[in-house]
N, C-alpha and C positions, 0 to 999 in steps of 0.2 A: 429407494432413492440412490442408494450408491450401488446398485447393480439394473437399473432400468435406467438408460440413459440414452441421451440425443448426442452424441461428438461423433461427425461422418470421419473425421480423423482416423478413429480408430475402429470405425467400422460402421454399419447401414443400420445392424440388428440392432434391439435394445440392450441384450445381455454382451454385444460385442467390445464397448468400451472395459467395461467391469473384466475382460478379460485380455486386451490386447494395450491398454494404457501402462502396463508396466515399464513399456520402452521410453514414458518422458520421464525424463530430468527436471524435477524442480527445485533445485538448486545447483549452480548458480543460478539466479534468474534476473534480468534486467530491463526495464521500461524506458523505452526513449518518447519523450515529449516534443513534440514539435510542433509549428503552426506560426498562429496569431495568439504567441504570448509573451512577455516580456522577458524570459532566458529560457531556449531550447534547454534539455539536459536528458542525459539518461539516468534512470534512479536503481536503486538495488531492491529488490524486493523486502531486504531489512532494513531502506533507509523510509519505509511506510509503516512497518511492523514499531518501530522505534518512536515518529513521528505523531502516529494516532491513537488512541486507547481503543483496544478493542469493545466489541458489544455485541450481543447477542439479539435477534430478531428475528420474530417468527412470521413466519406471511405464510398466504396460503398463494400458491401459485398454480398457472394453468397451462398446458399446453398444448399447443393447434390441433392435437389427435381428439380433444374435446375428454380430456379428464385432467384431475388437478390435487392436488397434493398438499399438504400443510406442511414447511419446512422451517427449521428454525436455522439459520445460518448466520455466521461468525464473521462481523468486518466493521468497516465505519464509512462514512456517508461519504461519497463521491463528491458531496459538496467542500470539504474540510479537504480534500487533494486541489480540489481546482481554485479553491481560493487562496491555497499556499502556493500554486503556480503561475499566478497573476494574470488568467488572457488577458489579450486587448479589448476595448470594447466593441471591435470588429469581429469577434467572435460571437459565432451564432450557433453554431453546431459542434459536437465532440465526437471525432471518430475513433475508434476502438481495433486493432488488428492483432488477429490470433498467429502464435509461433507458427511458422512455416518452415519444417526442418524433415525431408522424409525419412532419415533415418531415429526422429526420436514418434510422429507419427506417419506410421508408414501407409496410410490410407489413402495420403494423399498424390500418392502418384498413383490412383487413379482420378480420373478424373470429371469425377460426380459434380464435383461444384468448381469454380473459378477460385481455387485458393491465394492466399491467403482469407480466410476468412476474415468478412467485415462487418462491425456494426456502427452503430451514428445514433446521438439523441440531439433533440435541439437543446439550446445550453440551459432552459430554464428547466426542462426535464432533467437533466441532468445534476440540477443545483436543485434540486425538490428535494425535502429533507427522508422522503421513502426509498429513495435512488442509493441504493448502496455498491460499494466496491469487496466482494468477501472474500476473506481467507480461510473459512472454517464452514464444518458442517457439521452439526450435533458434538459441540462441544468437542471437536479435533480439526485438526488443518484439512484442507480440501484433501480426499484424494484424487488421484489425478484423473478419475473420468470423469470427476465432478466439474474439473476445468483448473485444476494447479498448477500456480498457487496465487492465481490472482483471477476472481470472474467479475461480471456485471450481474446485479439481480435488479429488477426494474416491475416490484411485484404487479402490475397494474395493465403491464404488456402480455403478451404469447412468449414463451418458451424460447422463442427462435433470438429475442432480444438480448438476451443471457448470455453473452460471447463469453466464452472461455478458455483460458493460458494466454493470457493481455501481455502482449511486449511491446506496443505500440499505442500512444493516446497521441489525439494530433486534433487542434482546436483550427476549425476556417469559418470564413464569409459563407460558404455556397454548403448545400447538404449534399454529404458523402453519395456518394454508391455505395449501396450494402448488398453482402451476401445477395440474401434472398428475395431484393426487392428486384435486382438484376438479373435471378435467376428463373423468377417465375410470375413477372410484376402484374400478372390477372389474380395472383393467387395472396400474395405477400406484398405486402404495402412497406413504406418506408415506419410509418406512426407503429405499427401492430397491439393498435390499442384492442383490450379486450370488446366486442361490442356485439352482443348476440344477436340483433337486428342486421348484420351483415355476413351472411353465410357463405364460408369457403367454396367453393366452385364446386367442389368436389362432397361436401360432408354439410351439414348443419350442425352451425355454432350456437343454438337455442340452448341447448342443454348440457349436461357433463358429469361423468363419474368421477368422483375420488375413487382415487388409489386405496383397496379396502372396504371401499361400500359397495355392495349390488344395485341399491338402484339409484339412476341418475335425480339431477334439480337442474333448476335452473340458473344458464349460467349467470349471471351481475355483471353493470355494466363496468367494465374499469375492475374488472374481477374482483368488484366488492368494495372497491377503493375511490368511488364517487366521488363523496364527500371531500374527500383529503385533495384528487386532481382533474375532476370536469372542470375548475374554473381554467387553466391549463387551456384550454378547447373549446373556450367558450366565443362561439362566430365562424367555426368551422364545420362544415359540414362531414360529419365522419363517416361517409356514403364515400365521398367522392374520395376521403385521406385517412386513406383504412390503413 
């Protein structure tokens, strides 16, 4: 987990983060808030560490290449930020924007994706108590190809929802432009709920290895996590709002 990773920041390959993230700085580090809430501010990444009691949670997670991983990772619920930041109730959606600095990563002056990197959840996704904000993994602080020192984990999505090195939360009316919905929107949906009845263009999502097993199963919908968020989705067609 901390040397197979997705950050184009720091590079395309898997092993390329685990080897080129030495350039970010995660400390100082600071989050500015903005939107539809009732005081803008920017925060210090100690002024969260201070504020919420950490915890430990394990999920098992999955990502769009069709394998999935069991990780225990170290934060507190997204809900306990956004309720001490009061949105309005004109708030429907939470967008999320990764550091954009090309000297701490330098990946990004090429120009693979439309950086700064973006993600968005609708707010009750967001306020679901599985919806965490982490600062640790295996019982240490992120390191930084993991997404330090602040990521999203949303076990329930693909891989790609998981923004990482958060300097930017910003609550509106309308759903964000994200990343990868803008980047390949036949392929990447805004939702990127898990749903193995809707097969990437490219690959079938039916099935999937864990990290460590030889042979695949099948993947679950809501990657296992039904029970706790189909009600979330319930009257939506997830054909149409992949």
């Amino acid at each position: 987990m901390t040397s197979y990773n997705n950050f184009y920041e720091f590079g395309l390959g898997k092993a390329d983060p685990s080897r080129n993230a030495h350039t970010l700085r995660p400390r100082p580090w600071t989050i500015e808030v903005s939107g539809a809430l009732k005081k803008p501010r920017t925060l210090a990444i100690e002024d969260l560490l201070r504020w919420f009691p950490l915890e430990e949670r394990v999920y098992r997670m999955r990502c769009v290449e069709a394998w999935s991983m069991v990780i225990p990772w170290v934060g507190f619920p997204l809900a306990s930020l956004i309720e001490r930041l009061e949105p309005s109730s004109n708030a429907k959606f939470v967008a999320f924007e990764t550091l954009l600095d090309e000297t701490q990563m330098p990946e990004q002056a090429n120009r693979v994706l439309d950086w700064p990197y973006v993600e968005g959840l609708r707010i009750d996704e967001a306020l679901h108590p599985l919806t965490l904000l982490a600062v640790g993994l295996y019982g240490k602080l992120l390191p930084n190809q993991n997404g330090a020192p602040l990521r999203l984990v949303v076990p329930w999505k693909y891989g790609f929802k998981g923004i990482k090195s958060i300097v930017r939360i910003r609550f509106s009316e309308t759903q964000p432009k994200t990343t990868w919905s803008e980047a390949g929107p036949t392929e990447y949906g805004f939702f990127a709920n898990v749903n193995p009845k809707v097969d990437h263009p490219r690959w079938s999502q039916a099935s999937e290895r864990r990290i460590g097993e030889l042979l695949r199963r099948d993947t679950l919908p809501f990657n296992g996590y039904a029970d706790e968020v189909a009600s979330l989705y319930a009257g939506m067609d997830l054909r149409k709002y992949f």
